[in-house]
DSSP file (Angstrom, degrees, kcal/mol; ACC not computed):
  #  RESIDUE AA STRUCTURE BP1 BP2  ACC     N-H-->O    O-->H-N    N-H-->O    O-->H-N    TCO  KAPPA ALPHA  PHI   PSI    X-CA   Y-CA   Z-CA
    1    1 A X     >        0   0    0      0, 0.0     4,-2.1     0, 0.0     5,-0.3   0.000 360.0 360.0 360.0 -38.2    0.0    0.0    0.0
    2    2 A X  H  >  +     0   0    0      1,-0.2     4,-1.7     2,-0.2     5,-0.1   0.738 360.0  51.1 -81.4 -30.6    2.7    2.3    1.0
    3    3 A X  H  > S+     0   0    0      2,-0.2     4,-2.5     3,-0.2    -1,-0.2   0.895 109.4  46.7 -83.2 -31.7    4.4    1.9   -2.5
    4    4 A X  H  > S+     0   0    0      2,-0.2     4,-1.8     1,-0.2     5,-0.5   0.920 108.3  61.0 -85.5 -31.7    1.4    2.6   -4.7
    5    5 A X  H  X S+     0   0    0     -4,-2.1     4,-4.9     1,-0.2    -1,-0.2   0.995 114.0  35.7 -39.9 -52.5    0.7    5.7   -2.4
    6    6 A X  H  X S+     0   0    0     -4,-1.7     4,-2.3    -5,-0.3     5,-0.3   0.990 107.1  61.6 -86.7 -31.1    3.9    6.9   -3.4
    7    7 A X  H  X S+     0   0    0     -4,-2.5     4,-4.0     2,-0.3     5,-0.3   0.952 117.4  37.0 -15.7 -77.5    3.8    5.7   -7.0
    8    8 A X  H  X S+     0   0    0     -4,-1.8     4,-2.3     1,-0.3    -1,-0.2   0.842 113.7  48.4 -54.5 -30.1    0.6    8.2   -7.2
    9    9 A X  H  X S+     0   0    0     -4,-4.9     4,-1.4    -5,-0.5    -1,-0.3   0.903 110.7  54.2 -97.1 -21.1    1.7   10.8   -5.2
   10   10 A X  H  X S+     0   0    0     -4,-2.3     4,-3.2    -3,-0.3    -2,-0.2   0.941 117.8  47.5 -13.2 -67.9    5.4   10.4   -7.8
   11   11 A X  H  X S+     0   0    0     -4,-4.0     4,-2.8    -5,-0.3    -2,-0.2   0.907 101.4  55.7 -66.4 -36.5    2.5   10.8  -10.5
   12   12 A X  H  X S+     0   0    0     -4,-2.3     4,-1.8    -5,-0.3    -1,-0.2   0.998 112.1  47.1 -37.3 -74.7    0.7   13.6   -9.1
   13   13 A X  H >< S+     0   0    0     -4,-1.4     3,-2.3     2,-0.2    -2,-0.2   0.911 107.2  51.6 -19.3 -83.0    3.9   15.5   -9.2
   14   14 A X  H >X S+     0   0    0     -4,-3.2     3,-1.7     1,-0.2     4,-1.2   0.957 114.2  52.3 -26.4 -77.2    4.9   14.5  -12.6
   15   15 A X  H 3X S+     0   0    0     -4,-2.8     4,-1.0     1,-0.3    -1,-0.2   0.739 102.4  50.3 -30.8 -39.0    1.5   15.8  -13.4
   16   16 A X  H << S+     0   0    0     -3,-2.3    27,-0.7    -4,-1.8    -1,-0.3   0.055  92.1  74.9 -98.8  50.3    1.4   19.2  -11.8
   17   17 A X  H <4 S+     0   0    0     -3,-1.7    -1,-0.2    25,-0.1    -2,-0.2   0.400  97.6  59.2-112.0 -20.2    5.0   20.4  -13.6
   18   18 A X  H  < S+     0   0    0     -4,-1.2    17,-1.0     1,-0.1     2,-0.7   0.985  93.5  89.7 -76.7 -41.0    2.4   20.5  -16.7
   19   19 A X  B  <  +A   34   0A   0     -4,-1.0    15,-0.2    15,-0.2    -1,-0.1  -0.526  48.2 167.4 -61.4  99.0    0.1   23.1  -15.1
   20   20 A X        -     0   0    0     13,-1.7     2,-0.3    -2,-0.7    -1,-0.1   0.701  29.4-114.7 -58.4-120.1   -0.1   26.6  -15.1
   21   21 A X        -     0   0    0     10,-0.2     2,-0.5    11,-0.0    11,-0.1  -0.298  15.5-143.3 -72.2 150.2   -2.0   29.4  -14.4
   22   22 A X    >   +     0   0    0      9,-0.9     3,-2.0    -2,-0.3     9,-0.2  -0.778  22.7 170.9 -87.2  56.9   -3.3   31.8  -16.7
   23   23 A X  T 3   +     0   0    0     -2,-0.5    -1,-0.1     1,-0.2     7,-0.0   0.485  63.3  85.2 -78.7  23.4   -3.0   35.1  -15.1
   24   24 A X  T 3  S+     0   0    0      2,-0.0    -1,-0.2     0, 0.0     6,-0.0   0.811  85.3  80.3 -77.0 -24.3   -3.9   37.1  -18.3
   25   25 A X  S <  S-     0   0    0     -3,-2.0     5,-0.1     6,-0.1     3,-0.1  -0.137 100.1 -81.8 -86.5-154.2   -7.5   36.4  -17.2
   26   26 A X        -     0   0    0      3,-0.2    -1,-0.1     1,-0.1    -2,-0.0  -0.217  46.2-115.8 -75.5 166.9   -9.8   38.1  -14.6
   27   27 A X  S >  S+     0   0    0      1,-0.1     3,-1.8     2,-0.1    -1,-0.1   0.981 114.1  50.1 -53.9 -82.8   -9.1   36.7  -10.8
   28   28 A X  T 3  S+     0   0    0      1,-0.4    -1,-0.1    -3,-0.1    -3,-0.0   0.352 115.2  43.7 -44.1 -32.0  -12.4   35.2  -10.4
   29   29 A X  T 3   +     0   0    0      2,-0.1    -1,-0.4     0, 0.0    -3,-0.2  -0.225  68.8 148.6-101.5  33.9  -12.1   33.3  -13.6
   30   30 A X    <   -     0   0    0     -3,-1.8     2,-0.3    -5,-0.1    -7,-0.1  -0.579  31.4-161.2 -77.8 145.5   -8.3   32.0  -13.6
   31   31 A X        -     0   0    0     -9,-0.2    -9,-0.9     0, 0.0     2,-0.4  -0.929  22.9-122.3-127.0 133.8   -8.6   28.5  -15.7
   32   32 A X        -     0   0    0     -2,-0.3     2,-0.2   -11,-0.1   -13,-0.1  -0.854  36.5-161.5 -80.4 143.8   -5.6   26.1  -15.1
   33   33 A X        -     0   0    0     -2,-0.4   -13,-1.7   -15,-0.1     2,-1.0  -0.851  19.7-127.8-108.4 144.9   -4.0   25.5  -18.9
   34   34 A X  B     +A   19   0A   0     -2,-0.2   -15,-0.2   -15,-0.2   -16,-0.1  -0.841  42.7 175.5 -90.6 113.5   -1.6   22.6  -19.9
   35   35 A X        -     0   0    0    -17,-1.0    -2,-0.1    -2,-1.0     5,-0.0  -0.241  40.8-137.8-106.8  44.6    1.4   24.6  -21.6
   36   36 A X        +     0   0    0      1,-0.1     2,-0.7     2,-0.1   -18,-0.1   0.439  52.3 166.1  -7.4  76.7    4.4   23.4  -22.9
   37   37 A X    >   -     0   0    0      1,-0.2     3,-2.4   -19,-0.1    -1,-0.1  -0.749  44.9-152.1-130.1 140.7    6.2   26.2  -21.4
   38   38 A X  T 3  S+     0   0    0     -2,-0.7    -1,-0.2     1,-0.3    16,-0.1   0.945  96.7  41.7 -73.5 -17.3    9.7   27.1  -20.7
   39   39 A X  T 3  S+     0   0    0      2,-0.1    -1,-0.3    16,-0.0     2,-0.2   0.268  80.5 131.9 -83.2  20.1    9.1   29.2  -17.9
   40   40 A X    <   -     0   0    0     -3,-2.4     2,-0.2     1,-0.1   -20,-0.1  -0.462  64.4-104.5 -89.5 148.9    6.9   27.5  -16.4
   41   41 A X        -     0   0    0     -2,-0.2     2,-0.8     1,-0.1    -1,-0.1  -0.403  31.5-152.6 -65.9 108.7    7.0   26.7  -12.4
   42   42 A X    >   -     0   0    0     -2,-0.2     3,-0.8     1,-0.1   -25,-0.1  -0.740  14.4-175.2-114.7 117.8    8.1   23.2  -11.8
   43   43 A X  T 3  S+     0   0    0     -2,-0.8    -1,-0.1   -27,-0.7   -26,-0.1   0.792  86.3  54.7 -24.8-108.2    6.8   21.3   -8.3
   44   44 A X  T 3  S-     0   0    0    -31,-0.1    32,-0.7    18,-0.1     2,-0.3   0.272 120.7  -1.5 -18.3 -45.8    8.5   18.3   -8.6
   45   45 A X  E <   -b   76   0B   0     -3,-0.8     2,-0.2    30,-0.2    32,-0.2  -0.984  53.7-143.7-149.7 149.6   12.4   20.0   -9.0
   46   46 A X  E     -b   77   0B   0     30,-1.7    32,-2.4    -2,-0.3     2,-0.3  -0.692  20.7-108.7 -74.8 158.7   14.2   22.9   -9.3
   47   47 A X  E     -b   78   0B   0     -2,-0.2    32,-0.1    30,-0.2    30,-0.1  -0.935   7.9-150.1-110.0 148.9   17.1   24.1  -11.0
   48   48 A X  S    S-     0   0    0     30,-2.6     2,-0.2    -2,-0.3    31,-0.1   0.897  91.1  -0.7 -33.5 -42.4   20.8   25.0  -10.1
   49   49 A X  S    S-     0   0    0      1,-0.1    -2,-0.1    29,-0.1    29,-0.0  -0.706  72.1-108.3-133.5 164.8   20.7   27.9  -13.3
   50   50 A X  S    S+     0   0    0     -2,-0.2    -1,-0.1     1,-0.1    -2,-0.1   0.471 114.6  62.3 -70.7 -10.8   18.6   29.1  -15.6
   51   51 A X        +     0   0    0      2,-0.1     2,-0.2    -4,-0.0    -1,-0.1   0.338  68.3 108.5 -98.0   9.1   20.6   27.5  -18.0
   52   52 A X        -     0   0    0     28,-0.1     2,-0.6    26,-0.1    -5,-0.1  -0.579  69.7-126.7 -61.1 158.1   20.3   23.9  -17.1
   53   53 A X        +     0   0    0     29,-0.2    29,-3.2    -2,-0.2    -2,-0.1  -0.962  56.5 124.9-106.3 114.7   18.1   22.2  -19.7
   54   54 A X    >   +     0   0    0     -2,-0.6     3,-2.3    27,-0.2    -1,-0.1   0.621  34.9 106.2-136.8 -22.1   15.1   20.3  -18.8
   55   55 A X  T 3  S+     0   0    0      1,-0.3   -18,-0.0    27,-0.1    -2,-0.0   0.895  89.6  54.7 -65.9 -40.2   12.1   21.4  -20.6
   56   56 A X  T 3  S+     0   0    0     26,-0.1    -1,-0.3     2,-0.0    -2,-0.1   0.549  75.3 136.7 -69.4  -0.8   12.6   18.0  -22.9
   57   57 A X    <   -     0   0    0     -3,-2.3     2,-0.2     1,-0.1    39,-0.1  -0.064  59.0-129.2 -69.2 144.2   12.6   16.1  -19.7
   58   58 A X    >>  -     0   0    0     37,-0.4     3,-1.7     1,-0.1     4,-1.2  -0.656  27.0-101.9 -99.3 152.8   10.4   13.0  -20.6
   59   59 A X  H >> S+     0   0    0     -2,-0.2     4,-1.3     1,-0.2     3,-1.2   0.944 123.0  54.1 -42.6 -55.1    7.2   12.1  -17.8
   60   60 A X  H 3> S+     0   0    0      1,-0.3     4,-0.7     2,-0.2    -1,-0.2   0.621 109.0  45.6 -73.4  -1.5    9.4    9.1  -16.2
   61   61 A X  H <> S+     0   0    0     -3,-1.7     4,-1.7     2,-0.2    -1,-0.3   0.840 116.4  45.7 -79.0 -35.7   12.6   11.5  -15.5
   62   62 A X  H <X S+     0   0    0     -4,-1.2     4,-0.7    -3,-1.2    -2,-0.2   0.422 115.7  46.4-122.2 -10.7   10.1   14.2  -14.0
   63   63 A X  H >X S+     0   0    0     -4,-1.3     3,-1.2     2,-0.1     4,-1.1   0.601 112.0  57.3 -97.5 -89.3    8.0   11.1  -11.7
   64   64 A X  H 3X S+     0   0    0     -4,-0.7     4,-0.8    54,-0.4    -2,-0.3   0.365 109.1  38.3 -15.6 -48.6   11.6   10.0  -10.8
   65   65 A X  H >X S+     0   0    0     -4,-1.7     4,-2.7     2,-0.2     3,-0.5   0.943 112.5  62.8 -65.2 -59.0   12.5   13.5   -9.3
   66   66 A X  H <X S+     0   0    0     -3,-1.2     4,-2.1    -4,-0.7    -2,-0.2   0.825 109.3  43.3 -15.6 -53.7    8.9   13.5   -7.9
   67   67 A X  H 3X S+     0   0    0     -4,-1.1     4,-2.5     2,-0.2     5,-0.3   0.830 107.1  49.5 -82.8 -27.0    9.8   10.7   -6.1
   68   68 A X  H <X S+     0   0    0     -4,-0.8     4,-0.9    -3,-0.5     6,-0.5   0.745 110.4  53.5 -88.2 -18.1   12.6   11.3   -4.9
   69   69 A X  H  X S+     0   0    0     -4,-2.7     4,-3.4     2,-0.1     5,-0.5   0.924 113.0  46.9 -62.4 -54.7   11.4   14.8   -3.7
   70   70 A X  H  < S+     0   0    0     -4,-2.1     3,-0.3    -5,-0.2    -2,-0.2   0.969 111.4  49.9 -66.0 -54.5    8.4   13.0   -1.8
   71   71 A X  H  < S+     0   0    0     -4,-2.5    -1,-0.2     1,-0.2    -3,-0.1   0.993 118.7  38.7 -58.4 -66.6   10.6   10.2   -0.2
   72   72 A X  H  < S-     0   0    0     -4,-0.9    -1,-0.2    -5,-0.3    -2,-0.2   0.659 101.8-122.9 -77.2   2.7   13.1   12.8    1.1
   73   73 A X  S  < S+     0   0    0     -4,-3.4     2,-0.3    -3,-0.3    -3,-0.2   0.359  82.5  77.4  99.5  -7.5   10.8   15.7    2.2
   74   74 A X  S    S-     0   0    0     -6,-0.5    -2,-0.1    -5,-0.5    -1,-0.1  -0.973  87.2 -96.5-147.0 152.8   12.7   18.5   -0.2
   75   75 A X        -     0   0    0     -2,-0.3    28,-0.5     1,-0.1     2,-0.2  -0.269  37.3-127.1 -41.6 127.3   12.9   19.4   -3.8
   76   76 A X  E     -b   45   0B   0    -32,-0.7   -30,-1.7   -11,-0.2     2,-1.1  -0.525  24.1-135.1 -75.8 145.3   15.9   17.8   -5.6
   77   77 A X  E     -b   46   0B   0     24,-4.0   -30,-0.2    -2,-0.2    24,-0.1  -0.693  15.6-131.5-119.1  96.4   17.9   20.8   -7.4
   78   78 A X  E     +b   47   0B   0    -32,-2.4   -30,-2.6    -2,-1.1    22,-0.2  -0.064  27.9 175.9 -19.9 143.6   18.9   19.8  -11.3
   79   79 A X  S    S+     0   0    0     20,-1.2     2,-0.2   -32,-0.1    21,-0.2   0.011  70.8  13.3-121.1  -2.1   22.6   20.7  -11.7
   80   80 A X  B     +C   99   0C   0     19,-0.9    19,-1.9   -28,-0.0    -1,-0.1  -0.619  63.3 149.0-175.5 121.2   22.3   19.0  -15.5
   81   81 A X        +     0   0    0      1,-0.3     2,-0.3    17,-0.2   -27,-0.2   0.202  62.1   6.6-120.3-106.0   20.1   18.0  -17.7
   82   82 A X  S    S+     0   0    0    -29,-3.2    -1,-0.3    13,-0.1     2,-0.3  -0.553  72.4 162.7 -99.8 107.0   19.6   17.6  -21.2
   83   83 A X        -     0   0    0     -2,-0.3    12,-0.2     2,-0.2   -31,-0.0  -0.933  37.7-143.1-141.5 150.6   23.5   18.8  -22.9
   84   84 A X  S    S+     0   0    0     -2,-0.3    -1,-0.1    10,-0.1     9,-0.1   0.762  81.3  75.1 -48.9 -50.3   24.9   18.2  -26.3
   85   85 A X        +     0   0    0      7,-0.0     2,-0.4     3,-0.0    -2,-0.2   0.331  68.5  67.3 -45.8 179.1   28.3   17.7  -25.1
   86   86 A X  S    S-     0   0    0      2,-0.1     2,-0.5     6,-0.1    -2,-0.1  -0.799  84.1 -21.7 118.3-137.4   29.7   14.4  -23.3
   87   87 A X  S >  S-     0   0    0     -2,-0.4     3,-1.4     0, 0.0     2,-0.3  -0.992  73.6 -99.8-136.8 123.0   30.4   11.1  -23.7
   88   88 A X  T 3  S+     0   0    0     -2,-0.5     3,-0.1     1,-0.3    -2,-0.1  -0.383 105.3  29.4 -42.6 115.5   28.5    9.2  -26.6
   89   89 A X  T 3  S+     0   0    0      1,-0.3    -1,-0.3    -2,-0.3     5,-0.1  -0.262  84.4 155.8 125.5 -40.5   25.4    7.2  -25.4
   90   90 A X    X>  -     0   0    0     -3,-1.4     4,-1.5     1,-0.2     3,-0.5   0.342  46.0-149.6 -71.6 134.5   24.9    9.3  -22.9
   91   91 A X  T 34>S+     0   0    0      1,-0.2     5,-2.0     2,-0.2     6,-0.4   0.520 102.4  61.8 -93.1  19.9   21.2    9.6  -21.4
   92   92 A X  T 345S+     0   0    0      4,-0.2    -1,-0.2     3,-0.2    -9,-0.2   0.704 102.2  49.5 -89.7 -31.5   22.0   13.2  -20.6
   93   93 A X  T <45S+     0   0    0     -3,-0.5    -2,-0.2    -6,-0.2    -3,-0.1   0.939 113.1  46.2 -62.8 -35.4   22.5   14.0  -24.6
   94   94 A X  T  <5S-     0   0    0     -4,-1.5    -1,-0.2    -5,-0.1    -2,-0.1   0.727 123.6-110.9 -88.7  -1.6   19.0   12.1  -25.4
   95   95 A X  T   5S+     0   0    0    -12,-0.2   -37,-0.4   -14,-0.1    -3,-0.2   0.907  87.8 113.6  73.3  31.9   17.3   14.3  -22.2
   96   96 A X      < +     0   0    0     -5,-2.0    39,-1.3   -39,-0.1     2,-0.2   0.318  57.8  49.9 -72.6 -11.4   16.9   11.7  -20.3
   97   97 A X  E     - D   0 134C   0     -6,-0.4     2,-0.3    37,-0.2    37,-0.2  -0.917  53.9-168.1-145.7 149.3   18.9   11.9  -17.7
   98   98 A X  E     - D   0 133C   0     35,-1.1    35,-3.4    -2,-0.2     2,-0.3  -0.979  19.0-133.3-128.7 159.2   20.1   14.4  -14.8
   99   99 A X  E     -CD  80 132C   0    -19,-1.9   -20,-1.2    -2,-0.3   -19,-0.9  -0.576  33.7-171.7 -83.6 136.8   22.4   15.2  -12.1
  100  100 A X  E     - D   0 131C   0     31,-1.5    31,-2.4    -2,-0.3     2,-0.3  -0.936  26.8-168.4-138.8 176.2   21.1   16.2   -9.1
  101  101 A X        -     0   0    0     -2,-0.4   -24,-4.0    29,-0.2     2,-0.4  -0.911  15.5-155.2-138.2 152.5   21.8   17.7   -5.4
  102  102 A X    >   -     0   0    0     -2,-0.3     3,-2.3     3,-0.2   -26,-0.1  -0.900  28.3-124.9-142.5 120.1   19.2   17.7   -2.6
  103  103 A X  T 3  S+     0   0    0    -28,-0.5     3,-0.1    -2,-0.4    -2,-0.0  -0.321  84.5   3.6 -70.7 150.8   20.0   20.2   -0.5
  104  104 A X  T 3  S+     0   0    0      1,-0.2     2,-0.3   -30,-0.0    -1,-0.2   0.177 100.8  97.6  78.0 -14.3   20.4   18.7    3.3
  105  105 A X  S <  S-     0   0    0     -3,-2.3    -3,-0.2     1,-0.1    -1,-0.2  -0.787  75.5-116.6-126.9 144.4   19.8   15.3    2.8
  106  106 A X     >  -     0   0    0     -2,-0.3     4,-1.5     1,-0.1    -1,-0.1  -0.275  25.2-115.8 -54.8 150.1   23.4   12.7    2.4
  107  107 A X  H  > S+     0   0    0      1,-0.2     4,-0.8     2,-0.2    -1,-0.1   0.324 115.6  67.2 -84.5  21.3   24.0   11.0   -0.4
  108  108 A X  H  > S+     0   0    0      2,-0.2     4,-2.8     3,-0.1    -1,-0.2   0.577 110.7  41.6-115.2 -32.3   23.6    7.8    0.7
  109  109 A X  H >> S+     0   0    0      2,-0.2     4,-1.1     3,-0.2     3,-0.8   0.951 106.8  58.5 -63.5 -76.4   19.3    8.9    1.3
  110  110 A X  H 3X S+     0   0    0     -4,-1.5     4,-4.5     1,-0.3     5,-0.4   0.775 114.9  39.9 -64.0 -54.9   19.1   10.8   -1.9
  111  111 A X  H >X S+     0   0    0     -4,-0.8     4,-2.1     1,-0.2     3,-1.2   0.912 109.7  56.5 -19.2 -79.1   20.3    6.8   -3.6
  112  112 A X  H <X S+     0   0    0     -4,-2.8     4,-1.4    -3,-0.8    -1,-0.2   0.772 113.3  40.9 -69.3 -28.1   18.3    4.8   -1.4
  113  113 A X  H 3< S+     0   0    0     -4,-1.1     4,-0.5    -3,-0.3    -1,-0.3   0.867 117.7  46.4 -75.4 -34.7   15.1    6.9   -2.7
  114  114 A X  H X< S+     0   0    0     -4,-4.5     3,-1.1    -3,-1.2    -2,-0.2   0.848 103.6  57.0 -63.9 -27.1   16.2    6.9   -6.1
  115  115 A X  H 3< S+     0   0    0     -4,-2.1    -2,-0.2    -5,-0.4     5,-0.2   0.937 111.9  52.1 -82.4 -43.3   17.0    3.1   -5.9
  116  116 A X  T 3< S+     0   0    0     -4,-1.4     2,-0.6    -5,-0.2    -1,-0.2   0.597  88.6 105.7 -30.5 -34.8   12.7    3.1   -4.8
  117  117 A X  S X  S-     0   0    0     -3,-1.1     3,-0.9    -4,-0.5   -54,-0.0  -0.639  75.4-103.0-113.5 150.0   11.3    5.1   -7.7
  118  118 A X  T 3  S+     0   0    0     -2,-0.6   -54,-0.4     1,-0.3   -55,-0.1   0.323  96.5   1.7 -43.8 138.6    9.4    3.8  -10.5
  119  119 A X  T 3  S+     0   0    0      1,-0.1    -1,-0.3   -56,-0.1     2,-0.2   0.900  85.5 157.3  59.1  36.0   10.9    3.4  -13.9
  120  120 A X    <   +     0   0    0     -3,-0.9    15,-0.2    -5,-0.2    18,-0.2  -0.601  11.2 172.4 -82.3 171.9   14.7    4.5  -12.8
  121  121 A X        +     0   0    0     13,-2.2    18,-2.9     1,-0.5     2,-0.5   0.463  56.6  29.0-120.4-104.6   17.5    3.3  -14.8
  122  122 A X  B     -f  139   0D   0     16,-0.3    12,-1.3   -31,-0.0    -1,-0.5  -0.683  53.3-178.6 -75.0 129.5   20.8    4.6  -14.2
  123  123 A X  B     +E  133   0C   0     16,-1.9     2,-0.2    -2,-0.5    10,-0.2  -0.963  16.2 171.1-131.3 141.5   21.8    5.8  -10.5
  124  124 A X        -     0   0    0      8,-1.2     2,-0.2    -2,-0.3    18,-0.2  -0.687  17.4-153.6-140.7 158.3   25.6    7.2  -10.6
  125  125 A X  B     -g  142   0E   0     16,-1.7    18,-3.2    -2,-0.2     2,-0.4  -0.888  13.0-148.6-152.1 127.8   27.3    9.0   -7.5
  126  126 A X    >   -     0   0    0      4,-2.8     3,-2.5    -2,-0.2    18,-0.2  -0.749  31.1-114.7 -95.2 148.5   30.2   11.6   -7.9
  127  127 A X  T 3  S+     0   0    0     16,-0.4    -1,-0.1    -2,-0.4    17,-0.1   0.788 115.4  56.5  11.2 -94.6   33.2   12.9   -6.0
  128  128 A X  T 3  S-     0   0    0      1,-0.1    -1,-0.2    22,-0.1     3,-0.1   0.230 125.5 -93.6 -21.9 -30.8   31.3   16.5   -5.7
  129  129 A X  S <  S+     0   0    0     -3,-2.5     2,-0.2     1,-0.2    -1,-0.1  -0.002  78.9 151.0 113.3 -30.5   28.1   15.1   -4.0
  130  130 A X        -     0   0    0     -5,-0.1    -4,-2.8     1,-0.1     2,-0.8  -0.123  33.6-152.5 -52.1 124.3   26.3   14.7   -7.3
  131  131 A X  E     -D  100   0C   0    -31,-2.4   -31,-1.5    -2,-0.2     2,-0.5  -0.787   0.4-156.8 -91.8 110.6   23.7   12.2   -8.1
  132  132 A X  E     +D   99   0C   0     -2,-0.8    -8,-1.2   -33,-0.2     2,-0.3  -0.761  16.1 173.8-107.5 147.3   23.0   11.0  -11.4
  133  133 A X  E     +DE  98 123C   0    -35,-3.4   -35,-1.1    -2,-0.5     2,-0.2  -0.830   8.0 166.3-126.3 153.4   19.6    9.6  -12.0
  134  134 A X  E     -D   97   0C   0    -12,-1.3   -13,-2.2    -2,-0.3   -37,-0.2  -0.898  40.0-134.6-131.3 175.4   18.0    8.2  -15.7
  135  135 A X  S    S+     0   0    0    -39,-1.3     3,-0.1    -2,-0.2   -38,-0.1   0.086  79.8  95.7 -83.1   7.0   15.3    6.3  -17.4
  136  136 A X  S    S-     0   0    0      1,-0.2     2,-0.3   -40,-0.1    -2,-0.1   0.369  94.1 -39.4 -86.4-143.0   17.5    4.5  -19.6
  137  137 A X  S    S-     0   0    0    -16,-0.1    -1,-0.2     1,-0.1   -16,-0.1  -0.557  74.7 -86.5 -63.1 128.2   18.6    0.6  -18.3
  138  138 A X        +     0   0    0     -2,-0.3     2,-0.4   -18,-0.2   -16,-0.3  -0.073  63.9 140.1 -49.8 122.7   19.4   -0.2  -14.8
  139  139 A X  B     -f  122   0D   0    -18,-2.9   -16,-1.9    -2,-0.1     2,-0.2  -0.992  32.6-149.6-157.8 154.5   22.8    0.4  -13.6
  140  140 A X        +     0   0    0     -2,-0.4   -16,-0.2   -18,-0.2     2,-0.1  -0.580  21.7 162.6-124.6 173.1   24.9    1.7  -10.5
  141  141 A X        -     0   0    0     -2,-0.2   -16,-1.7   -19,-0.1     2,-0.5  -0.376  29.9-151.3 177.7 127.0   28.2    3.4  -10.5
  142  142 A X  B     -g  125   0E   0    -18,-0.2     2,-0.3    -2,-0.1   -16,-0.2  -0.925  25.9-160.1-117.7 148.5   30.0    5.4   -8.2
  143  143 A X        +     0   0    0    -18,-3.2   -16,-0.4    -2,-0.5     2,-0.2  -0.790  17.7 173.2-126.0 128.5   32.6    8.0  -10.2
  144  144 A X        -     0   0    0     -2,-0.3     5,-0.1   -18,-0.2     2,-0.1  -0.614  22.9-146.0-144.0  99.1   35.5    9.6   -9.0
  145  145 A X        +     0   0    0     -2,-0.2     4,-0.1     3,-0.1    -2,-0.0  -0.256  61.2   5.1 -83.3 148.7   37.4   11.5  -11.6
  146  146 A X  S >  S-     0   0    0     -2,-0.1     3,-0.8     2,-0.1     2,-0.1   0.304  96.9 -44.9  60.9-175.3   41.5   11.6  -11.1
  147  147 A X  T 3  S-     0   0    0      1,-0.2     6,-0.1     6,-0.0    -2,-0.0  -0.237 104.4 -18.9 -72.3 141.3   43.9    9.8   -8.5
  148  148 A X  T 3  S+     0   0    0      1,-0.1     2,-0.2    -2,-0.1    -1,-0.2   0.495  97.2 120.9  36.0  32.8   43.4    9.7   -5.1
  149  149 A X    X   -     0   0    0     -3,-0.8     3,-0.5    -5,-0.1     4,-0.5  -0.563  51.3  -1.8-127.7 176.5   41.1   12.1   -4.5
  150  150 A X  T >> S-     0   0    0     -2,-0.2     3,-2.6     1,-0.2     4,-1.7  -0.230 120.8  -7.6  50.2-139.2   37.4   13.3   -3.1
  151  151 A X  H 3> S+     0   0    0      1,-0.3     4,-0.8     2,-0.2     5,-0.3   0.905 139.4  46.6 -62.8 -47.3   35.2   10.1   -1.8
  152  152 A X  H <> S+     0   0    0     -3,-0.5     4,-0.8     2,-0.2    -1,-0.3   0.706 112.6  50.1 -72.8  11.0   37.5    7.1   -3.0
  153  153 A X  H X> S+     0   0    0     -3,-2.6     3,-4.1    -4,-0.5     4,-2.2   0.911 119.2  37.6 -88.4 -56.5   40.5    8.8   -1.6
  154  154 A X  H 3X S+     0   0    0     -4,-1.7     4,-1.0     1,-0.3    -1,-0.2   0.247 119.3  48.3 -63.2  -9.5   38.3    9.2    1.9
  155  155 A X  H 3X S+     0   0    0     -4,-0.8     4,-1.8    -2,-0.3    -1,-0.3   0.665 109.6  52.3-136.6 -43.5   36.6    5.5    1.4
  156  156 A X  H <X S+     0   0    0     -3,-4.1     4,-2.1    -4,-0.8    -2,-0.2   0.845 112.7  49.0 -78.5 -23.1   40.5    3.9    0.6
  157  157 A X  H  X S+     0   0    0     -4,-2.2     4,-3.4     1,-0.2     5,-0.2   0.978 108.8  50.3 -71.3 -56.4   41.8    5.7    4.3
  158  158 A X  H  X S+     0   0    0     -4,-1.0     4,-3.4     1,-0.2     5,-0.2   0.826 106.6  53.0 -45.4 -40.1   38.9    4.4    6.2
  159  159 A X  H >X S+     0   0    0     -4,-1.8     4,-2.3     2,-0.2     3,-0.6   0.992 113.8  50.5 -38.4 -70.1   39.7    0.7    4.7
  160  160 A X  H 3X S+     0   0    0     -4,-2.1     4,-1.7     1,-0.2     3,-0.5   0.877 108.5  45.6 -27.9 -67.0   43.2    1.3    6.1
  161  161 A X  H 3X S+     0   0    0     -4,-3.4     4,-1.5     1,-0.3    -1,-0.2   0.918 118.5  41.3 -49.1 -43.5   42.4    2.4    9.4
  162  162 A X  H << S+     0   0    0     -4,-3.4    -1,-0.3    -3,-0.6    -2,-0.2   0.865 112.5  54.9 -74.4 -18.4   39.9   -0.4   10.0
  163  163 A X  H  < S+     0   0    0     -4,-2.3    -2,-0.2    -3,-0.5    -1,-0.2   0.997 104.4  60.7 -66.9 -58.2   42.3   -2.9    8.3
  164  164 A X  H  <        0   0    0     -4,-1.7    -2,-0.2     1,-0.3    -1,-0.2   0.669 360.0 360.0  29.7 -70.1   44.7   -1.6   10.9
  165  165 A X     <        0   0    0     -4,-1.5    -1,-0.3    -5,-0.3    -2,-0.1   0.380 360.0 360.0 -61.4 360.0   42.6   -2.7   14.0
């Protein structure tokens, strides 16, 4: 019961990043409209910039964030979506895929809720704090670009110490 709650309340979400208001009309008459708009106010996430790119974002990226908002109690905040650039394959080139931060919460939460919501693919974790989440095929990885540094450096001392003991 508790998973199709959040399944719907994931879809709800999804749902209301499509709604607007109309304030060109009177108060009394404001009609919510379905817009395809790039300004438009989205529930479900925020973004780092105004220049992330998201609008192309497909309904099962935009429940994924949904969900992962609902499970940890705050908006996840985009730090990349949809770029040309990048590694061929890549489900951030087809707008499928983003990076995210949720401010406050570990990254060990913002996983374990992504690892929970419907239709995810790829879950990644970076050096930086980033999470990357897609719709494509299921897959983990955790990423730490150059030698010895950020999370694996911090991950290979703690081995030590406790090999040590």
């Amino acid at each position: 019961m508790r998973k199709a709650c959040s399944m719907l309340l994931a879809g709800l979400f999804a749902l209301s990043t499509l709604v607007t208001i109309d304030d060109a009309q009177a108060d009394d008459e404001k009609k919510l409209n379905f817009k395809k708009d790039k300004t438009r106010i989205t529930l479900a996430y925020a973004t780092q910039t105004s220049k992330v790119r998201h609008g192309c974002f497909p309904g099962r990226l935009h429940a994924v964030l949904a969900h992962i908002g609902a499970q940890t109690g705050r908006r996840p905040l985009v730090t990349s979506g949809h770029r040309s650039g990048g590694r061929r394959g890549s489900y951030h080139r087809k707008c499928m895929a983003a990076d995210i931060r949720v401010p406050g919460i570990s990254v060990s939460r913002i996983v374990a809720a992504a690892k929970t919501a419907p239709g995810i693919g790829g879950i990644g974790t970076y050096c930086n704090g980033i999470v990357h989440v897609d719709v494509g095929p299921k897959r983990r990885w955790n990423y730490c670009s150059g030698r010895g540094r950020g999370l694996a450096r911090l991950q290979k001392a703690k081995s030590k110490v406790v090999a040590m003991r």
